[in-house]
N, C-alpha and C positions, 0 to 999 in steps of 0.2 A: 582880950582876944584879938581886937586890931592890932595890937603891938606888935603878938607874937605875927599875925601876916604881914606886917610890912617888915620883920626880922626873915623872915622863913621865904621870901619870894627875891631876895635879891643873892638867895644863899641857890636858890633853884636855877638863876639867871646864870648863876658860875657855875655850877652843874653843868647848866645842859652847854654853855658855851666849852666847857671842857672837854664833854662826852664828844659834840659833835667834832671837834678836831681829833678828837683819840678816833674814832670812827671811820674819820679820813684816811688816819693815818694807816688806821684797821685794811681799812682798803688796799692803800698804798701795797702792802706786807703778802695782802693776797694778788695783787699784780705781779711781785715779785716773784713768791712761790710758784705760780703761773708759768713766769716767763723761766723759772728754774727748772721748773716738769719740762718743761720743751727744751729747754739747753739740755736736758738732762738722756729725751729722746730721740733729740738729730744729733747730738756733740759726743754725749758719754755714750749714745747707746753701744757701739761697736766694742767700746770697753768693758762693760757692762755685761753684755753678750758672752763673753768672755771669759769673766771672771764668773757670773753666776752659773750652776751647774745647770737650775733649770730657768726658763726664761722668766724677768723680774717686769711684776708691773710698780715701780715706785717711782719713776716718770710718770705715770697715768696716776697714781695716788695725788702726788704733788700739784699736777693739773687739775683733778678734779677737786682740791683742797683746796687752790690759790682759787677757782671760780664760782664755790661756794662761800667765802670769807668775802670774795666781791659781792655776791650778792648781799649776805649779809650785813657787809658795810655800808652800802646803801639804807636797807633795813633798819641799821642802825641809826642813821642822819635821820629819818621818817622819825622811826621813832621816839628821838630826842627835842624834834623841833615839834614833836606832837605832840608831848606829853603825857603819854598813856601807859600808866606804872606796869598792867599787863605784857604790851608792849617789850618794854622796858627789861620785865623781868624774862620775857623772852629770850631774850639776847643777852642777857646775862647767862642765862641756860649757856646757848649757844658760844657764848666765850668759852665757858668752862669744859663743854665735848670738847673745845678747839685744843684749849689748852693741854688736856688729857692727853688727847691725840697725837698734837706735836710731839708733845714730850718723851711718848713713846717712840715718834719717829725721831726723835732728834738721839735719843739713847741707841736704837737700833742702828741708824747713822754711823754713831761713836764704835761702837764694838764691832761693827763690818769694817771698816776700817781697819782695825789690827789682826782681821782673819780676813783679810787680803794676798798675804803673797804663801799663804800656805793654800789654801785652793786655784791659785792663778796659775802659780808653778805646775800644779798638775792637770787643770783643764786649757791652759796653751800650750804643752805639750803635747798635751791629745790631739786639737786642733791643727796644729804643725803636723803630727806625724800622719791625721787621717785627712790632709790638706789634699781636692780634689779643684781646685779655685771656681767651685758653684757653689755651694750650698753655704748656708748664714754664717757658720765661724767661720771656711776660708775667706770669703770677703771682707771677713771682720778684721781678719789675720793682717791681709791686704791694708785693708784702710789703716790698723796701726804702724806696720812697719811703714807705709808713705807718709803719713804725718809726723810722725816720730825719727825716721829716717834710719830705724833700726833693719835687722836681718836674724833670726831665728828666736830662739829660748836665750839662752845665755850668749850665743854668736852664730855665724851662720852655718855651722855644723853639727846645727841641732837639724839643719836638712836630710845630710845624708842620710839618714835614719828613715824619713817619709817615703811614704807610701809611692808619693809625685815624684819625687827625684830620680828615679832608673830610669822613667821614660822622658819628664820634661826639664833637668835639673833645677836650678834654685827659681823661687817664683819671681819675676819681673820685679816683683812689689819692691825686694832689695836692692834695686838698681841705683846706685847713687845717681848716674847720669842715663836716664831710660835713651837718649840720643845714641847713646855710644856704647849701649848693653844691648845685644842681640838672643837670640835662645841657644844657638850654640855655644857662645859663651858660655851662658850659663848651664850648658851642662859638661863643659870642662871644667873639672875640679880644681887643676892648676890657674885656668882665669879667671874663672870667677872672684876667687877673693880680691882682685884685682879690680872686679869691676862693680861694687857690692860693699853699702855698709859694712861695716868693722864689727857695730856695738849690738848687741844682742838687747831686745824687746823687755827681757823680764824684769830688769832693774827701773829704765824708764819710765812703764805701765805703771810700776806699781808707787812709784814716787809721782807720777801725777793721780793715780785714781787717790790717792792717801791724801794729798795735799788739797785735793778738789773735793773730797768726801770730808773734811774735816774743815772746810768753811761751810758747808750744806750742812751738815750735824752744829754747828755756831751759831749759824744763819737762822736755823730753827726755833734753837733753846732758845735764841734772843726772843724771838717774836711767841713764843709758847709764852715765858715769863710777863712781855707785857702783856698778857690777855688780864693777867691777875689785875692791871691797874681799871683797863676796861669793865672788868664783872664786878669792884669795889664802886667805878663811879656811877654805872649803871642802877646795882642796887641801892645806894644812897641817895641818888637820883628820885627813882620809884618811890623809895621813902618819905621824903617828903612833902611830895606831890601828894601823893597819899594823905600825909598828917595834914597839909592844908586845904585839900578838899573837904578833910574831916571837919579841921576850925572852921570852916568858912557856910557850915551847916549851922 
């Protein structure tokens, strides 16, 4: 019976040294996630906005996901330097909701993605045409064509058609040089294009939300699939500890 404890306690030593780095790393994944919900709601959100018809909370999922997993991970270091199979099997629970969870967001990820530029085409047209430059999409409208340095849907003659255009023509935001683009300008139709991105919004958008939504859907599956190494070391873990308490009766 001694044998088998001085076999079973050095095998528990590499457990729990193992868990406690997976734990860490646990951590790490939910800092990330974290810091992606917030990349996701000052950086994507205007794109976002945008593209979804009704307003999306999966910046606020990813936030409250990455600061759950922190906690967690914590939780985990506790648990492993304590050695408490309960504990233990706790957060093994807990990997596996995570895992679950991920996986469905890492899949839902994947497949918005390629039902991108068939609802984007039609809800920034909309926003184009019912462009008033107050309310959430014009501003969104805004923020894209300045950072992008585009000007309409496909080019900047997806204007004439808005709502804005007869009173104020093309919106500032097109302005290649806002220095040297006034409003009369821009509601001359022969200056403007003169004075006005060339390249039209809808291709750009949708090649960076595609490119930027299909590292976040990567980014995910990866850290969903390690949850499985964490819930195998956690329960073998538990196990153990367990069978040598028992020996040791």
């Amino acid at each position: 019976m001694a044998s088998r404890r001085m076999e079973t306690k050095p095998v528990i030593t590499c457990l729990k040294t193992l868990l406690v780095v997976y734990s860490f790393v646990f951590w790490i994944t939910g800092a990330i996630l974290l810091a992606v919900g917030l990349w996701g709601k000052f950086i994507l959100g205007p794109y976002i906005s945008l593209i979804a018809e009704n307003s999306t909370n999966a910046p606020y999922v990813l936030i409250g996901t990455g600061t759950t997993i922190i906690v967690f991970g914590l939780f985990g270091c506790f648990a492993t330097c304590r050695g408490s199979p309960w504990m233990l099997k706790l957060y093994a629970m807990f990997l596996s909701l995570v895992f679950l969870a991920e996986l469905v967001a890492g899949i839902s990820g994947f497949v918005f993605r390629h039902e991108i530029k068939g609802t984007f085409l039609r809800t920034y047209n909309e926003a184009v045409q019912n462009y008033n430059a107050q309310d959430e999409r014009s501003i969104a409208v805004d923020n894209v064509q300045r950072s992008l340095h585009c000007c309409g849907v496909l080019n900047y003659t997806s204007w004439f058609s808005s709502v804005y255009y007869p009173v104020n023509g093309i919106p500032p935001s097109c302005c290649a040089n806002i220095s040297d683009c006034n409003s009369s300008d821009l509601r001359n139709a022969t200056i403007a294009p003169t004075k006005i991105h060339q390249q039209g919004c809808y291709e750009l958008v949708t090649a960076f939300i595609e490119t930027n939504m299909g590292i976040i859907a990567g980014v995910t599956f990866g850290i969903a699939f390690s949850q499985l190494i964490g819930m195998l070391l956690a329960c073998c873990l538990s196990r153990f500890i367990t069978a040598n308490q028992y020996e040791m009766v």
